[in-house]
C-alpha positions as a Markdown table, in Angstrom:
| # | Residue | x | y | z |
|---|---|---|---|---|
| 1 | Unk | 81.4 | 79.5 | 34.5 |
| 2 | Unk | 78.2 | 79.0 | 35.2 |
| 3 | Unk | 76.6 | 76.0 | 36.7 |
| 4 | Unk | 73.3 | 74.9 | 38.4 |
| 5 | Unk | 71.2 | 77.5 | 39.6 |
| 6 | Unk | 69.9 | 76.4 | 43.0 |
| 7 | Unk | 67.7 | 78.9 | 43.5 |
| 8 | Unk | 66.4 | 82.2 | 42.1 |
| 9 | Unk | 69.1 | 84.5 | 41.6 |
| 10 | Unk | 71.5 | 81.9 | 42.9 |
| 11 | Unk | 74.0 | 79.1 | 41.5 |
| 12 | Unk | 76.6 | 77.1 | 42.7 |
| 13 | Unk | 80.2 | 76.3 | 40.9 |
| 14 | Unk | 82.3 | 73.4 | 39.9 |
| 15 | Unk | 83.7 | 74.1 | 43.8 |
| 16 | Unk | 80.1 | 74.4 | 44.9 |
| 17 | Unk | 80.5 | 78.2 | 46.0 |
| 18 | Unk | 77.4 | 79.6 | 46.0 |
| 19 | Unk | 77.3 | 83.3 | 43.3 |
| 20 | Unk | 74.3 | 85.5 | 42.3 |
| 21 | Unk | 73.5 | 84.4 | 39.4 |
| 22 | Unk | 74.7 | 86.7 | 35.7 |
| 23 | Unk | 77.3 | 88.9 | 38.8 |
| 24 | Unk | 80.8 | 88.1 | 39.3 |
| 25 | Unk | 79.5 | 88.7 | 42.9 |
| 26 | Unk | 79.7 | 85.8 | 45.3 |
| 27 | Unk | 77.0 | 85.4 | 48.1 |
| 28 | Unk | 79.6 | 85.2 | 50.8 |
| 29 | Unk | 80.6 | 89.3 | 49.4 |
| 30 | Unk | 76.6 | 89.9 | 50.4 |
| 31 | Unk | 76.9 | 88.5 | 53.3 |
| 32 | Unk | 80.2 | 90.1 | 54.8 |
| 33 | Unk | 78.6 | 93.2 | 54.2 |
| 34 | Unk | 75.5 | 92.1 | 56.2 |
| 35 | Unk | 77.3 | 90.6 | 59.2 |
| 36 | Unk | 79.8 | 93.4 | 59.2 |
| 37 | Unk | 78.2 | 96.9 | 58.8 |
| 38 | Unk | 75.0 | 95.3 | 60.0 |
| 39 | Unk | 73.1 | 96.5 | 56.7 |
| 40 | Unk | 69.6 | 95.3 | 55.5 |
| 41 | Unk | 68.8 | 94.3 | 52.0 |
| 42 | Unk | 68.3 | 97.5 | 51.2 |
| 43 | Unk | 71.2 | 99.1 | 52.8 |
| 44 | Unk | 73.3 | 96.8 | 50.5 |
| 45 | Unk | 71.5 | 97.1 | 47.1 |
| 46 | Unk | 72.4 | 100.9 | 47.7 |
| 47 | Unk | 76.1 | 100.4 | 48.2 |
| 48 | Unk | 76.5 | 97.6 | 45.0 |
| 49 | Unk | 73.6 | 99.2 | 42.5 |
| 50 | Unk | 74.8 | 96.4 | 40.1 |
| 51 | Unk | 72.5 | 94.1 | 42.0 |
| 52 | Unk | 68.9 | 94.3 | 42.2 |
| 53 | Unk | 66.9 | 94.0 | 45.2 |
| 54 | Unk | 66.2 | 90.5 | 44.2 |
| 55 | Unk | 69.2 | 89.5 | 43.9 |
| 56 | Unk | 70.3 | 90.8 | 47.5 |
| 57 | Unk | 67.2 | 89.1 | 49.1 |
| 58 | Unk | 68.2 | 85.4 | 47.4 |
| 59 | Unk | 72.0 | 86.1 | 48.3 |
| 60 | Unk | 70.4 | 86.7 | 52.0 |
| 61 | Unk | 68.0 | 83.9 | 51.8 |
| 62 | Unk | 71.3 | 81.4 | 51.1 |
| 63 | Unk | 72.7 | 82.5 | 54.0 |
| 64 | Unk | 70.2 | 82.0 | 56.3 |
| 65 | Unk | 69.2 | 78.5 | 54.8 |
| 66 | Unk | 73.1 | 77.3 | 54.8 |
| 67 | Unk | 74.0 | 79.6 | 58.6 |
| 68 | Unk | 75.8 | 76.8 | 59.6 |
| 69 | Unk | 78.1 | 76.0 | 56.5 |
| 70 | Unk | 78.8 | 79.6 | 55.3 |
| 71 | Unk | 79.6 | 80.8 | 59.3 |
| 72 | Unk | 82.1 | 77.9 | 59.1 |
| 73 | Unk | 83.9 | 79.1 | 55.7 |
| 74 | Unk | 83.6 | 83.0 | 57.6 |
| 75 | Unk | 85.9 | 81.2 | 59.8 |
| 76 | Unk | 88.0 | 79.2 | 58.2 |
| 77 | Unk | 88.9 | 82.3 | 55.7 |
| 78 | Unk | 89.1 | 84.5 | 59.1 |
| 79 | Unk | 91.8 | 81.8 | 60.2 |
| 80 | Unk | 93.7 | 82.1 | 57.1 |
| 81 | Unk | 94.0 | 85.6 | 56.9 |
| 82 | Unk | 95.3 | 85.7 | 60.3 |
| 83 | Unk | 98.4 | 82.7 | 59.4 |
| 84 | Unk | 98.9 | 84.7 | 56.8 |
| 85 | Unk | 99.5 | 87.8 | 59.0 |
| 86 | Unk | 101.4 | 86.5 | 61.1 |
| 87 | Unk | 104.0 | 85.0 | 58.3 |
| 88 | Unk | 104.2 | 87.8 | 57.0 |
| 89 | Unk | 107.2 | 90.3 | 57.4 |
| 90 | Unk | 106.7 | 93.4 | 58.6 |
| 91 | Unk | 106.2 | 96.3 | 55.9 |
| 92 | Unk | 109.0 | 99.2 | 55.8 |
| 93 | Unk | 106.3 | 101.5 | 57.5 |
| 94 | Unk | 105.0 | 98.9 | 59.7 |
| 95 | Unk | 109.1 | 99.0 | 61.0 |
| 96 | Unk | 109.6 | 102.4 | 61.0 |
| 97 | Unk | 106.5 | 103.3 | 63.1 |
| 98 | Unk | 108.1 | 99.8 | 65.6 |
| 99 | Unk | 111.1 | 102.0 | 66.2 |
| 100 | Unk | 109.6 | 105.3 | 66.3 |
| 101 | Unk | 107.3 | 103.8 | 69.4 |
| 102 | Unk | 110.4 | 102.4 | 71.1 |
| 103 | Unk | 112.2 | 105.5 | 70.5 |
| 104 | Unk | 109.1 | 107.6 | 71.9 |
């Protein structure tokens, strides 16, 4: 659901999570990619065509005007992934391959 538009290309929802605007893409998604594979604006239009150049650039733009905020949620979602690893079990495979290294 759509909400105030904060900036070209860019709105906010009822949670205040920032999403390109008309996408179901969230800036955070742009971003990852960014940080991660270390691509440009280009780089990224070319690997999610559903989003203009424009839109890249504004999801970029966020970012960089809100570093300290969105490296904070990076974290706190890194954090929770890795709780959640750790409860969980291990898969069947994730066992077998376990007791094929201690057999080896």
């Amino acid at each position: 659901m759509k909400t105030d538009a904060i900036l070209p290309h860019v709105r906010l929802d009822e949670q205040g999570r920032p999403w390109i605007d008309d996408t179901n893409v969230k800036v955070i998604e742009v971003v990852l990619d960014h940080l991660a594979y270390g691509w440009n604006a280009e780089a990224i239009q070319e690997n999610h065509p559903h989003l203009s150049l424009a839109q890249v650039y504004a999801a970029l733009a966020w970012y960089y005007d809100h570093q300290a905020e969105m490296d904070a949620e990076i974290e706190r979602q890194e954090e929770r992934l890795q709780a959640l690893r750790a409860a969980a079990a291990p898969s069947p495979l994730q066992r077998r391959l376990a007791a094929l290294r201690r057999g080896a």
